[in-house]
SERO-88172 format. One record per residue (C-alpha): residue number from 1; residue in one letter; x, y, z. Coordinates in steps of 0.1 Angstrom, whole numbers. Each point is the difference from the previous one (the first is absolute). Layout:
N
rec i->NUM aa->A x->X y->Y z->Z $
...
REM end
This chain:
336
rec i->1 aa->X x->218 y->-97 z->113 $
rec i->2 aa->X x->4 y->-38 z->-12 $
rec i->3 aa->X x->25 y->-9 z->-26 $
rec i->4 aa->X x->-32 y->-12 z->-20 $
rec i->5 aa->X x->-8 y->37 z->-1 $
rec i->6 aa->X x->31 y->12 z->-3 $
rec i->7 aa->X x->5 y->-24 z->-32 $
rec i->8 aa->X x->-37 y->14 z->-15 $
rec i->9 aa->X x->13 y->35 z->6 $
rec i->10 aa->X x->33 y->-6 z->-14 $
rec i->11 aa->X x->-17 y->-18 z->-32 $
rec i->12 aa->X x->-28 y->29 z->-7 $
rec i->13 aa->X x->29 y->27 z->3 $
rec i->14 aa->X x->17 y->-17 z->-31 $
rec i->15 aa->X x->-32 y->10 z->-20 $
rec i->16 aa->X x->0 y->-34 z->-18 $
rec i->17 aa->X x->38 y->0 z->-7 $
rec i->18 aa->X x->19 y->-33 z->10 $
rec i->19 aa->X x->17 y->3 z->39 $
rec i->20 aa->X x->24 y->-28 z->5 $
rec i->21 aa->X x->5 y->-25 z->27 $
rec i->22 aa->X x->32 y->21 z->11 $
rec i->23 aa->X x->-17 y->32 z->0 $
rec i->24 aa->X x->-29 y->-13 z->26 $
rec i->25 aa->X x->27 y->-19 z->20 $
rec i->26 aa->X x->22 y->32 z->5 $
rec i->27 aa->X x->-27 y->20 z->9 $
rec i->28 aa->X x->-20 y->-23 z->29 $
rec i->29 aa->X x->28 y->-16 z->12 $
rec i->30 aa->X x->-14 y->-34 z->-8 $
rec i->31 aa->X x->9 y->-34 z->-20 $
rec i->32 aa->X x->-6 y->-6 z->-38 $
rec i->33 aa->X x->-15 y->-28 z->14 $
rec i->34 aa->X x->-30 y->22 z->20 $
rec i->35 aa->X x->-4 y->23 z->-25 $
rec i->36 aa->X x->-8 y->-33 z->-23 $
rec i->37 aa->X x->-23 y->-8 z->27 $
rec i->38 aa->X x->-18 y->34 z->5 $
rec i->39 aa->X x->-1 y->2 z->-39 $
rec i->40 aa->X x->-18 y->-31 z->-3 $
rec i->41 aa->X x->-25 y->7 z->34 $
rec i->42 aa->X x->-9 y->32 z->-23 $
rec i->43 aa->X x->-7 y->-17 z->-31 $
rec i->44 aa->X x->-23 y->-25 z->16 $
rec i->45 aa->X x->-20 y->30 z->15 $
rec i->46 aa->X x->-7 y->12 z->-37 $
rec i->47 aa->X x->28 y->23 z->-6 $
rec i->48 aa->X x->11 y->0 z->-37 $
rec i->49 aa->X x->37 y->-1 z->5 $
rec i->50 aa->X x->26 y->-15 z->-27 $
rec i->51 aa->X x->27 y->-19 z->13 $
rec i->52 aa->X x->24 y->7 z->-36 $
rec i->53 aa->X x->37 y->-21 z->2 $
rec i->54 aa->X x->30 y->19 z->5 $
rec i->55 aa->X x->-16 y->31 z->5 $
rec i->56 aa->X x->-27 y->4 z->32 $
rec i->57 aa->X x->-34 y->0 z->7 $
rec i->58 aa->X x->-29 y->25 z->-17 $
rec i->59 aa->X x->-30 y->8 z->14 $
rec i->60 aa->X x->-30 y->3 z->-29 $
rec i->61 aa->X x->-33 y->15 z->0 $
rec i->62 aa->X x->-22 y->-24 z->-12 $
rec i->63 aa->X x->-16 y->-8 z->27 $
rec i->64 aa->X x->-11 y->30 z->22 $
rec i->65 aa->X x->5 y->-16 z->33 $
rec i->66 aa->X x->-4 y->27 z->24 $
rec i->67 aa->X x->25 y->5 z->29 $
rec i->68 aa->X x->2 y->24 z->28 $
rec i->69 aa->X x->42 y->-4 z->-3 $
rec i->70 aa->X x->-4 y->18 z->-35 $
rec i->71 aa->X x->-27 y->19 z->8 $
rec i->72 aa->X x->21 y->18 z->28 $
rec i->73 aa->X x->34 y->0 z->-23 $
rec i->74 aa->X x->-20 y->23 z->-24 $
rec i->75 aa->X x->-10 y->24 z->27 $
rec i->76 aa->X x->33 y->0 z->18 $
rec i->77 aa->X x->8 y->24 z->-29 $
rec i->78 aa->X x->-25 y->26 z->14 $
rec i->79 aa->X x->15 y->-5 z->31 $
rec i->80 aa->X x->-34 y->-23 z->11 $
rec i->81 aa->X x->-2 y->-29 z->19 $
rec i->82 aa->X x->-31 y->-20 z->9 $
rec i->83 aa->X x->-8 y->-30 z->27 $
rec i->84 aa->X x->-21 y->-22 z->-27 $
rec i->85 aa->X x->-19 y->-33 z->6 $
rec i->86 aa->X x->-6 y->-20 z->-27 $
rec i->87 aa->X x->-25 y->-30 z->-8 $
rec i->88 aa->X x->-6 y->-25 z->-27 $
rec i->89 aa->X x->-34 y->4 z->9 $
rec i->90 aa->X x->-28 y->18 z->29 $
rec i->91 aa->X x->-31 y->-1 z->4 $
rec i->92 aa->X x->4 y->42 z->-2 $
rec i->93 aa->X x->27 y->21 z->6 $
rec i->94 aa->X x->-24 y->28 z->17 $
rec i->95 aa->X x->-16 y->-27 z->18 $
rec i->96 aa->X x->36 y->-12 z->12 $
rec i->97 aa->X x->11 y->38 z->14 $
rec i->98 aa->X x->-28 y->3 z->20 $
rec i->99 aa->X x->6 y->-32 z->14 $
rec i->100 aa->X x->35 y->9 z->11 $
rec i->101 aa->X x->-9 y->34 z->8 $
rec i->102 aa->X x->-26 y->-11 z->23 $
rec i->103 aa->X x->25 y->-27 z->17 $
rec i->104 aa->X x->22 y->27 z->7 $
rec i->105 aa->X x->28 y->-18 z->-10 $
rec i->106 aa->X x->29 y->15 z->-19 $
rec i->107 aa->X x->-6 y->4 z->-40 $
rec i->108 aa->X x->13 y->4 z->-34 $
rec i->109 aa->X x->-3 y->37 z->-18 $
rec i->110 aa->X x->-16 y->-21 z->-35 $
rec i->111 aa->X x->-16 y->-33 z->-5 $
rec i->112 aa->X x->0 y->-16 z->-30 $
rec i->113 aa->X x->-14 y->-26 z->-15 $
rec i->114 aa->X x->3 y->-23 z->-32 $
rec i->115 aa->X x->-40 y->-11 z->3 $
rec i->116 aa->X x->-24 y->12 z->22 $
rec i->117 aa->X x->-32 y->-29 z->7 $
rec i->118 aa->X x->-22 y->29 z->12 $
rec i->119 aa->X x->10 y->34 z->-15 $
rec i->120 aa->X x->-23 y->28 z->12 $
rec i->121 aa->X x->-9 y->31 z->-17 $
rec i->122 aa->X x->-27 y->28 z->9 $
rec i->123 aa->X x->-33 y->-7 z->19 $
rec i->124 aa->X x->9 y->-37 z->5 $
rec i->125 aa->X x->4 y->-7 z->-39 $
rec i->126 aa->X x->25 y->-26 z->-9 $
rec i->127 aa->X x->34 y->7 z->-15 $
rec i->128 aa->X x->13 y->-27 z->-31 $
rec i->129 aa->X x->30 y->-10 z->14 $
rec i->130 aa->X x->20 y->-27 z->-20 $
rec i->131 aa->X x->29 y->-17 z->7 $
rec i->132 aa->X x->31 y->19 z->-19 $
rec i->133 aa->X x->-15 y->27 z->-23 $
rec i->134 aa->X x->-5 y->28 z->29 $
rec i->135 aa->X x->13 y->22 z->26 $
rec i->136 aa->X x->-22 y->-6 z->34 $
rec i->137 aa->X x->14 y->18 z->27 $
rec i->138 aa->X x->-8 y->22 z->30 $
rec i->139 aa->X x->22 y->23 z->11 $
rec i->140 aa->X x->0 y->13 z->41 $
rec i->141 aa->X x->-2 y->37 z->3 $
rec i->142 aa->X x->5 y->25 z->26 $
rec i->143 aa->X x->-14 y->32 z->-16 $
rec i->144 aa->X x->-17 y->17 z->36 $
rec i->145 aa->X x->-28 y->20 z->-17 $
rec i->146 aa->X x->-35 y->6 z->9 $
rec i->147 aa->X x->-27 y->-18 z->-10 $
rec i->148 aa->X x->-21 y->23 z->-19 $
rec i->149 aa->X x->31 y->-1 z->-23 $
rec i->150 aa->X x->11 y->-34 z->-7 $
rec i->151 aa->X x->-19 y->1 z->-35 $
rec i->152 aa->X x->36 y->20 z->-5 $
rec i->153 aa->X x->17 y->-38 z->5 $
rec i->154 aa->X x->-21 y->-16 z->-23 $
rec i->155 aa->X x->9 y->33 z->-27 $
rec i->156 aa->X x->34 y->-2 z->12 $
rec i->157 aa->X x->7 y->-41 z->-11 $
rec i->158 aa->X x->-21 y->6 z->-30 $
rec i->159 aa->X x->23 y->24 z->-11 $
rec i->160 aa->X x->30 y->-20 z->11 $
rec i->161 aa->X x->-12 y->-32 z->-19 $
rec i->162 aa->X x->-10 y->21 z->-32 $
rec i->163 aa->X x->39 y->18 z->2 $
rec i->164 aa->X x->13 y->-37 z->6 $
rec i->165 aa->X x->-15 y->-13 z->-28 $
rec i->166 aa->X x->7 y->26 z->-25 $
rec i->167 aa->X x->40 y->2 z->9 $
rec i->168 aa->X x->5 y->-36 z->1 $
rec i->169 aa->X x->-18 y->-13 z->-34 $
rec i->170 aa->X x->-6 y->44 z->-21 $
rec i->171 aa->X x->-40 y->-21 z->-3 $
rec i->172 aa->X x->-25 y->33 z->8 $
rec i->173 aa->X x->-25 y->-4 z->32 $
rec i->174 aa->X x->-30 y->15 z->13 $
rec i->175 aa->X x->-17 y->-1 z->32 $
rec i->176 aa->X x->-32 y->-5 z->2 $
rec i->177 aa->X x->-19 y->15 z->34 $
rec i->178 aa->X x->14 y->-7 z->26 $
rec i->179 aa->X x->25 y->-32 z->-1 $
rec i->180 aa->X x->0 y->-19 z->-29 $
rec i->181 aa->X x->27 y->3 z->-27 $
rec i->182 aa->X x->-9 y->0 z->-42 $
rec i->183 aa->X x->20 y->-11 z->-32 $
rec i->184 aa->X x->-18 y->5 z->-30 $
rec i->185 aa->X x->-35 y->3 z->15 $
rec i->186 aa->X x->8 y->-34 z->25 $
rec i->187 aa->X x->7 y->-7 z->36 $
rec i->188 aa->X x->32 y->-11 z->5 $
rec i->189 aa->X x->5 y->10 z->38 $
rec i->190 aa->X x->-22 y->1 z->32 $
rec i->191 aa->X x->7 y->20 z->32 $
rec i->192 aa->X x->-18 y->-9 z->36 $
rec i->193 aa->X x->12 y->20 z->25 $
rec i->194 aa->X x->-7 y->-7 z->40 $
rec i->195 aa->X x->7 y->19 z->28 $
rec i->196 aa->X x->9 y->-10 z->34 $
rec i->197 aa->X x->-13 y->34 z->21 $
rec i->198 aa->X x->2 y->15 z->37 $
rec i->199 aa->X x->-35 y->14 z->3 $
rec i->200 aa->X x->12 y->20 z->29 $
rec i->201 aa->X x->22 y->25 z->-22 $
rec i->202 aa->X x->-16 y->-8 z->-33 $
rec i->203 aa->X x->32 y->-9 z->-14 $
rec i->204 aa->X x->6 y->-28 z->-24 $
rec i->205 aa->X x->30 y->-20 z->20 $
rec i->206 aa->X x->4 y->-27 z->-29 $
rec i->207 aa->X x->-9 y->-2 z->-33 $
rec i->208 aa->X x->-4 y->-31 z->-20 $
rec i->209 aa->X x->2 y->8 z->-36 $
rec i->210 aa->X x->-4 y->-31 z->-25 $
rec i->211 aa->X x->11 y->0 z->-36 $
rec i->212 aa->X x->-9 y->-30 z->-26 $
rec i->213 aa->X x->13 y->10 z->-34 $
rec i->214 aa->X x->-12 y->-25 z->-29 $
rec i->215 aa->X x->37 y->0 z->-15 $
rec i->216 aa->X x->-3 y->-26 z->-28 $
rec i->217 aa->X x->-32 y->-21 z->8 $
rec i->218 aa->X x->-11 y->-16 z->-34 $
rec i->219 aa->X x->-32 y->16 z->-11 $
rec i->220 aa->X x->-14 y->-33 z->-5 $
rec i->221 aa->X x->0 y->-13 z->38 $
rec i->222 aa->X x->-20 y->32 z->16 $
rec i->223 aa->X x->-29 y->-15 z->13 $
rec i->224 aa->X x->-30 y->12 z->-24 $
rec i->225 aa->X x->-21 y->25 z->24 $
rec i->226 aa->X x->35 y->23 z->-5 $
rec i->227 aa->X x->16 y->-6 z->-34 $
rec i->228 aa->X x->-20 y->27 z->-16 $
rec i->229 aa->X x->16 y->24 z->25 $
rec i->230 aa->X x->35 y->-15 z->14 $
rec i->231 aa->X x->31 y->-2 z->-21 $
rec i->232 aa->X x->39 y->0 z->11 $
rec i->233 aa->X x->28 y->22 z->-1 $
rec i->234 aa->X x->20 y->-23 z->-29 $
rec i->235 aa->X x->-27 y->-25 z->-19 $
rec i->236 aa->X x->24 y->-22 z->-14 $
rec i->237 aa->X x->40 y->13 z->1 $
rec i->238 aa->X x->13 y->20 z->25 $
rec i->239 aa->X x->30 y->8 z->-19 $
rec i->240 aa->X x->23 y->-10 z->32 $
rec i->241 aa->X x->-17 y->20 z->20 $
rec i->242 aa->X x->-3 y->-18 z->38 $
rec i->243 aa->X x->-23 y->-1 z->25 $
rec i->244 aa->X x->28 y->11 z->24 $
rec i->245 aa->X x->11 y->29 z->-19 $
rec i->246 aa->X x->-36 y->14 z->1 $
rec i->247 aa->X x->-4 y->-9 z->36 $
rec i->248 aa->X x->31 y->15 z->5 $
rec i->249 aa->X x->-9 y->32 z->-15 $
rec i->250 aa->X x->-39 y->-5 z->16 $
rec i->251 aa->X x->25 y->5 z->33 $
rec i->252 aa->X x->17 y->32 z->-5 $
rec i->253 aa->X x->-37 y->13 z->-16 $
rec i->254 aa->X x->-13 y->-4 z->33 $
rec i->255 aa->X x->27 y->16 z->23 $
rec i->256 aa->X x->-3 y->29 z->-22 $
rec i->257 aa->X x->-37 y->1 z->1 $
rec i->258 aa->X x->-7 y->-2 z->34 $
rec i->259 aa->X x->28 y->19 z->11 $
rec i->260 aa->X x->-15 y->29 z->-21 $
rec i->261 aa->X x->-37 y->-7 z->5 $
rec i->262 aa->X x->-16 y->31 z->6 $
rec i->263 aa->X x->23 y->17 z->-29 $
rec i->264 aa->X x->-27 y->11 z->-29 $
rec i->265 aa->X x->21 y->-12 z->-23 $
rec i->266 aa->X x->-14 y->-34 z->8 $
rec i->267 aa->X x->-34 y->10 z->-8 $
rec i->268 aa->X x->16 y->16 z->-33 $
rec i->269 aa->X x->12 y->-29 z->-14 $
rec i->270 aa->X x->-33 y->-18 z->15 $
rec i->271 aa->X x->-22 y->23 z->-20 $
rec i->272 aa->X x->20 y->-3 z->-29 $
rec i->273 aa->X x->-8 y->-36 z->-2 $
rec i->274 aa->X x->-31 y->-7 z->6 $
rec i->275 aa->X x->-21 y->-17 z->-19 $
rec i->276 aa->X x->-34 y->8 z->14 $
rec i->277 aa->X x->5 y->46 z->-7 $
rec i->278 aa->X x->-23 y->11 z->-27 $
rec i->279 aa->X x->-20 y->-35 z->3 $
rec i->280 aa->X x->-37 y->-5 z->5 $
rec i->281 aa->X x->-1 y->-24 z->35 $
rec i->282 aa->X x->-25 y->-18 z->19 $
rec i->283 aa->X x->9 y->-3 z->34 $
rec i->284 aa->X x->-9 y->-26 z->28 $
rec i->285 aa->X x->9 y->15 z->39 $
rec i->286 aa->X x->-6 y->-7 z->31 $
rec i->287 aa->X x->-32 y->12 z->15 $
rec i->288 aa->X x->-18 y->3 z->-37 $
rec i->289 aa->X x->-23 y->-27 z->-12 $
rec i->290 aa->X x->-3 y->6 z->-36 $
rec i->291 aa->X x->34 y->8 z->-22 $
rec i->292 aa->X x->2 y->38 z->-10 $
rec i->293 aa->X x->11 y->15 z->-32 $
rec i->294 aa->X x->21 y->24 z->-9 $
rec i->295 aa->X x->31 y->22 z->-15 $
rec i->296 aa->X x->37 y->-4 z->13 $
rec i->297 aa->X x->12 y->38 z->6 $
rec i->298 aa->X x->27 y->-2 z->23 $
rec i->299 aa->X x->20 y->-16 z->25 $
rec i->300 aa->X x->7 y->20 z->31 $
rec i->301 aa->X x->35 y->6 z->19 $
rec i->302 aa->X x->-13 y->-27 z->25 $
rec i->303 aa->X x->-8 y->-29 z->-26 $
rec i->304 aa->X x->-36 y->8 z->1 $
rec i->305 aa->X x->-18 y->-8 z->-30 $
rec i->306 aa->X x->-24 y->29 z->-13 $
rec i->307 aa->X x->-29 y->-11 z->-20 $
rec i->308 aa->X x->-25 y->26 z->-22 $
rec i->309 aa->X x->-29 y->-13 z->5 $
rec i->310 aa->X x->-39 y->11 z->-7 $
rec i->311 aa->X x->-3 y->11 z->34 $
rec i->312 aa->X x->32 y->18 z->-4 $
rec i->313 aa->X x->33 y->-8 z->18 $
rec i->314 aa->X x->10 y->-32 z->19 $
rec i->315 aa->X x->31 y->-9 z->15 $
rec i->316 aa->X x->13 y->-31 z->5 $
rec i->317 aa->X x->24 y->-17 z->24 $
rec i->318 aa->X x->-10 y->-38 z->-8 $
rec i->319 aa->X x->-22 y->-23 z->-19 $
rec i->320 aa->X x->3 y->-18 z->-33 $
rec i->321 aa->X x->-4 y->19 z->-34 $
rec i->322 aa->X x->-6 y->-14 z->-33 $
rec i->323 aa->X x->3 y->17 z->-33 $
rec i->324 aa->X x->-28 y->5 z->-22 $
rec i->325 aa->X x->5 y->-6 z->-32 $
rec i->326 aa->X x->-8 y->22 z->-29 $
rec i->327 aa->X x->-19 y->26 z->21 $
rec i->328 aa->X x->1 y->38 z->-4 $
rec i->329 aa->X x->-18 y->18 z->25 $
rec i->330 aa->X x->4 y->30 z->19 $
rec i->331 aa->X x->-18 y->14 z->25 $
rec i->332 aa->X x->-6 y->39 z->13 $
rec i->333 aa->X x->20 y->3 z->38 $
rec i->334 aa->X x->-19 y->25 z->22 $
rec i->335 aa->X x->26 y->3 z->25 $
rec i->336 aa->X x->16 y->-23 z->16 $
REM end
């Protein structure tokens, strides 16, 4: 690790409290004249650190400058460590993975980025990715299932960003079929997940699973064909709350998650939050020309969204589902 690092590290495990000169010196091995140096290098990369006379340096919070060196010192605690590459900006960070994927070149477990020119969401759509308000990153997985089940990865990070969200900032999230994440009736989060498969087995060998989370875009700069429906995790102050902390915690979500992905309790907690049970839906899907109507009953062990329709039951594995508002309607099932 470089003494930059080491320096970061050192300053975030003071928890704002003042580290002096001394303190670094005795711990790196290193000059008060290159920890002067480092400290300065930091500052100029946007790091809010205090230089106070006679008694250190401080590292602040007000600007959430996000840093795989912290991100890793939070997770260390959980005994986690993570190879993550970092931009300023990308044109996507899916787009980026399966790039180095398909080089075949070695590659990080997480990329992240601090603006994405491109972000993608579901069946092409664009994801709003500004510069310094969000959390855009795609995280490489190995989770060897079959492929009439990966609608389990998709449940699985849903569930992981939802438990994320909720321990990090106590705000209360739903999810609405199948990957996008709800505060107070808003988007705040978008999952696109891609696999990388061997159609000889029918195993999935590499799962790319991207994340943006709106953390504290201004309501105001959502272009205007989403700011009826997109919103952010903080709107205004994120009462020291840091993107690193909740990408931290996004971290050790997923591990769990996908470590325990076939375990109902995933599609528990899952059930428990949607947003679309007990909803009148229309429903677009492959293969059907016209939306359909109809009733949200149930979601299955498998992720599979059942549907109560005039026609009776329909079941789901994809497509796009709105909610209709103000509807009550109910129709009589003859079998199923």
């Amino acid at each position: 690790m470089k003494n930059r690092d080491r320096v970061l590290q050192i300053l975030y495990r003071k928890n704002g409290e003042c580290v002096s000169s001394s303190e670094i010196t005795g711990e790196l091995g290193i000059t008060r004249s290159a920890v002067f140096k480092i400290i300065n290098e930091l500052k100029k990369q946007g790091f809010d650190i205090e230089s106070i006379h006679h008694r250190g340096y401080r590292l602040g919070n007000e600007k959430d400058i996000i840093s795989p060196e912290i991100i890793n010192e939070i997770i260390e605690k959980e005994g986690k460590n993570r190879r993550i590459q970092y931009f300023e900006r990308v044109d996507s960070t899916n787009t980026f993975a399966k790039k180095i994927l398909m080089e075949g070149e070695s590659y990080p477990d997480i990329i992240i980025a601090n603006e994405q020119e491109q972000g993608r969401g579901r069946l092409g759509r664009e994801f709003y990715s500004p510069k310094g308000t969000g959390i855009y990153c795609s995280f490489i997985l190995d989770p060897f299932i079959k492929i009439e089940n990966s609608i389990l990865v998709t449940v699985a990070a849903s569930v992981a960003v939802s438990r994320a969200i909720e321990k990090v900032t106590k705000k209360d999230t739903r999810i609405k079929w199948i990957n996008d994440i709800y505060i107070d009736d808003k988007k705040v989060c978008g999952i696109l997940t891609e696999a990388v498969t061997d159609f000889e087995t029918g195993i999935i060998g590499k799962i790319i699973l991207g994340i943006g989370i709106n953390f504290n875009t201004p309501s105001e700069s959502f272009p205007d064909e989403i700011t009826d429906r997109a919103s952010s995790v903080f709107m205004d102050d994120t009462f020291g709350v840091t993107r690193n902390q909740l990408i931290a915690q996004l971290i050790i979500e997923i591990d769990e998650c996908m470590n325990d992905i076939e375990n109902d309790e995933i599609i528990r907690y899952y059930r428990n939050k949607s947003l679309v049970l007990g909803k009148m839906l229309e429903i677009t899907y492959f293969g059907q020309e016209k939306p359909i109507q109809g009733k949200a009953v149930d979601i299955d062990r498998n992720g599979f969204l059942i549907i109560e329709t005039k026609n009776g039951l329909l079941t789901l594995n994809s497509g796009e589902v709105s909610i209709r508002q103000n509807k009550e309607e109910r129709y009589e099932v003859q079998g199923t």
